[in-house]
C-alpha positions in Angstrom: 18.6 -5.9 -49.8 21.3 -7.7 -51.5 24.3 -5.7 -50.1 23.1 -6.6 -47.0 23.0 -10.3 -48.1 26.1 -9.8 -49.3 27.4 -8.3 -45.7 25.9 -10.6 -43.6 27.4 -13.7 -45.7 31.0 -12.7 -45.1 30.1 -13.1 -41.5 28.5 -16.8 -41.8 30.3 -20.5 -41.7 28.2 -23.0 -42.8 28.4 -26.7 -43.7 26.4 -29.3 -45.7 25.9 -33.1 -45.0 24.5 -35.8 -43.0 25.7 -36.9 -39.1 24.5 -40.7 -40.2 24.5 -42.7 -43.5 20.5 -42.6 -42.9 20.4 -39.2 -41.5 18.8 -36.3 -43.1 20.8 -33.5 -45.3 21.7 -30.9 -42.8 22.9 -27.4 -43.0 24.6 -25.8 -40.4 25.1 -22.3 -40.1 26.4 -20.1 -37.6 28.2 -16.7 -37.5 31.6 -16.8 -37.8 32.8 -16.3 -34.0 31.1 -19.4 -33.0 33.3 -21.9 -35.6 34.7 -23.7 -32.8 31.3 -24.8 -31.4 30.9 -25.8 -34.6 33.8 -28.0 -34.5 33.0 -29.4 -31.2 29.8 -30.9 -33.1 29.6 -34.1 -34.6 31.4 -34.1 -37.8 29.0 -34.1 -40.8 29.7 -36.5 -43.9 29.5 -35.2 -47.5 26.1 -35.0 -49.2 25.9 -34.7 -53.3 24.3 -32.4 -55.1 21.8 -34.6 -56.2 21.3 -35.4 -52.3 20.6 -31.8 -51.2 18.4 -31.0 -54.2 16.0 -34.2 -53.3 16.3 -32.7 -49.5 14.8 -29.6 -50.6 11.8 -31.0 -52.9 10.9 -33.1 -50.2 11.1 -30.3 -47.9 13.5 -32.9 -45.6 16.6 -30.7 -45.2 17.2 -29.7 -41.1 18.6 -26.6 -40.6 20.3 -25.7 -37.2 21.7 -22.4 -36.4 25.2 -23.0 -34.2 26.0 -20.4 -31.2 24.2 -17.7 -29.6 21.3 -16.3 -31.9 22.0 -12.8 -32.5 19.5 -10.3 -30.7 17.2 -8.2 -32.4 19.4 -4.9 -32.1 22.3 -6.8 -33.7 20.7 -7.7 -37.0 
């Protein structure tokens, strides 16, 4: 399982932040073909550490998955 963690990361963009001052820490994660939908989104500013780690205990972190979801027979 880990070499195909390992293959499927190389394929992956993501990013880390917030869209608002007050937003949530958000992750954004997409395969790699679909960076410029990515850019076309609003930009997200830089969370800390500290910020993401508190986003995970409090089980407040948004995730969202940019561009086509791959289908089954592609994973």
């Amino acid at each position: 399982m880990p070499d195909l963690l390992d293959e499927l990361a190389s394929h992956l963009l993501w990013r880390i932040g917030r869209a608002s001052e007050d937003g949530p820490v958000t992750v954004r994660v997409g395969l790699a073909s679909s960076a410029p939908l990515c850019n076309e989104l609003r930009r997200l500013r830089s969370a800390t550490d500290a910020e993401v780690g508190a986003a995970l205990r409090d089980s407040s972190l948004r995730v969202e998955w940019v561009g086509p979801r791959p289908r089954p027979s592609e994973r």
